[in-house]
NUMIDO-72865 format. One record per residue (C-alpha): residue number from 1; x, y, z. Coordinates in Angstrom, 2 decimals. Layout:
% residues N
ATOM     n        px        py        pz
ATOM   NUM         X         Y         Z
...
% end
This chain:
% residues 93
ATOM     n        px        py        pz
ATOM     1    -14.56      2.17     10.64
ATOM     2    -14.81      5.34     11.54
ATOM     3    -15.06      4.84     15.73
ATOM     4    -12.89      1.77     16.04
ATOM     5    -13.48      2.16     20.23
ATOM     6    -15.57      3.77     22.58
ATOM     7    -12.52      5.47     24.07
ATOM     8    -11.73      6.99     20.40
ATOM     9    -13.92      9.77     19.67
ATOM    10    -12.66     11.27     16.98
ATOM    11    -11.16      9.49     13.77
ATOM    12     -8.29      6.92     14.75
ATOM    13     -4.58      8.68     14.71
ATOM    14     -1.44      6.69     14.97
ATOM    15     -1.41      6.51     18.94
ATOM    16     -4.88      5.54     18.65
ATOM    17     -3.72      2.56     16.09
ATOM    18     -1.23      1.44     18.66
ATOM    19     -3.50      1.08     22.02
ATOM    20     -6.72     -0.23     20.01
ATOM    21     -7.12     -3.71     19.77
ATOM    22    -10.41     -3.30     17.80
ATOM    23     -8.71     -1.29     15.05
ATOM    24     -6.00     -4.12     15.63
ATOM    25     -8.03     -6.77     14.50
ATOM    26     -9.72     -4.95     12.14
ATOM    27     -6.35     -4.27     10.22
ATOM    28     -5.55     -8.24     10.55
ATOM    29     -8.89     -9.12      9.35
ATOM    30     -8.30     -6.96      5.99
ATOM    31     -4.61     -8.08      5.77
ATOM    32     -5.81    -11.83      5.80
ATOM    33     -8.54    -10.80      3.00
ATOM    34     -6.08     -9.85      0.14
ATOM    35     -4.96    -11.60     -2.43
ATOM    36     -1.59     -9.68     -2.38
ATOM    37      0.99     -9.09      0.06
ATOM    38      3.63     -6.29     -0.45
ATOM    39      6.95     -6.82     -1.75
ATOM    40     10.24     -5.36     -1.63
ATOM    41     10.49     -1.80     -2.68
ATOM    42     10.83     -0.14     -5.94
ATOM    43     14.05      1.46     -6.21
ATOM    44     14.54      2.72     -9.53
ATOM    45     12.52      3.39    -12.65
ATOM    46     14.34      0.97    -14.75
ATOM    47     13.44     -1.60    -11.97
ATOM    48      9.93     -0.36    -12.09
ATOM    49      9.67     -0.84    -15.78
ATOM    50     11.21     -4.05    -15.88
ATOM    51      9.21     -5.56    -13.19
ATOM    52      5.72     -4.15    -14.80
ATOM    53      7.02     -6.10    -17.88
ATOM    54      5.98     -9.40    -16.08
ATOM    55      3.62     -8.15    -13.51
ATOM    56      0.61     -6.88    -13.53
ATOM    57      0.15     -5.46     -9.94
ATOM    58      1.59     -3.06     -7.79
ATOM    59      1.51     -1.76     -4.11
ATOM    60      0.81      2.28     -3.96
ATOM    61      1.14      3.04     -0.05
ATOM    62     -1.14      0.68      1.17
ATOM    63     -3.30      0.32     -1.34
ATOM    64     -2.65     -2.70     -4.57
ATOM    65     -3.11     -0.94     -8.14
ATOM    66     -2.85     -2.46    -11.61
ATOM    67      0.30     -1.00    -13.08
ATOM    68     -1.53      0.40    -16.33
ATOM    69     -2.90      2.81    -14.04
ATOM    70      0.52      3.75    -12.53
ATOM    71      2.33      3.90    -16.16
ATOM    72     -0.40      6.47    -17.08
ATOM    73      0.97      8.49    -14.62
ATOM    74      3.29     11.58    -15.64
ATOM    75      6.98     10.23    -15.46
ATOM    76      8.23     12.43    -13.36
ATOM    77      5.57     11.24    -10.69
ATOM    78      6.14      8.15    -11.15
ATOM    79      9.98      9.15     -9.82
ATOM    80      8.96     11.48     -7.19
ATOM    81      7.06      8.10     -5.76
ATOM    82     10.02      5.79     -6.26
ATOM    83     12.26      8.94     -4.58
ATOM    84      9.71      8.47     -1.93
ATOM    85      9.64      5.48     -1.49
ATOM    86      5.74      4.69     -2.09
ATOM    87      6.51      2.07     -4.60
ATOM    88      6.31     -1.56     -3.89
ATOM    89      5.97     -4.87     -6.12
ATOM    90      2.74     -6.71     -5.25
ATOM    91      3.07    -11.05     -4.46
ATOM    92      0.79    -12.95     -5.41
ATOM    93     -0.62    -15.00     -1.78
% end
């Protein structure tokens, strides 16, 4: 989805998100396609670690990751991302 419209022509930027409605529909079309739905925020890493205990999914930015992959992470990553807020639990649809 590199063009979403003919009036785009280079790759979409926010203010091109806003006035598509191709890119739009696109985005509802992959939001009705996954199997997860994002959660509240993860605000600390002893809420991270306790919610991974039970869980086996997470949301990076937009993006659903299995949390083995985000506990191999470096620790102090894995707080810069919480700091940043980039965190979120992953629910099951």
């Amino acid at each position: 989805m590199n063009k979403p419209c003919s009036k785009c022509t280079h790759l979409p930027t926010v203010c091109c998100r806003q006035n598509c409605d191709k890119y739009q529909k696109y985005e509802k079309y992959k939001e009705s396609r996954r199997k997860y739905r994002r959660g509240k925020q993860i605000k600390s890493i002893v809420g991270f670690f306790t919610y991974c205990e039970n869980n086996n999914y997470i949301y990076y930015f937009d993006t659903v990751r299995h949390v083995e992959v985000i506990k191999s992470w470096q620790y102090r990553m894995i707080e810069r991302n919480i700091d940043r807020g980039n965190l979120y639990r992953a629910i099951k649809k």
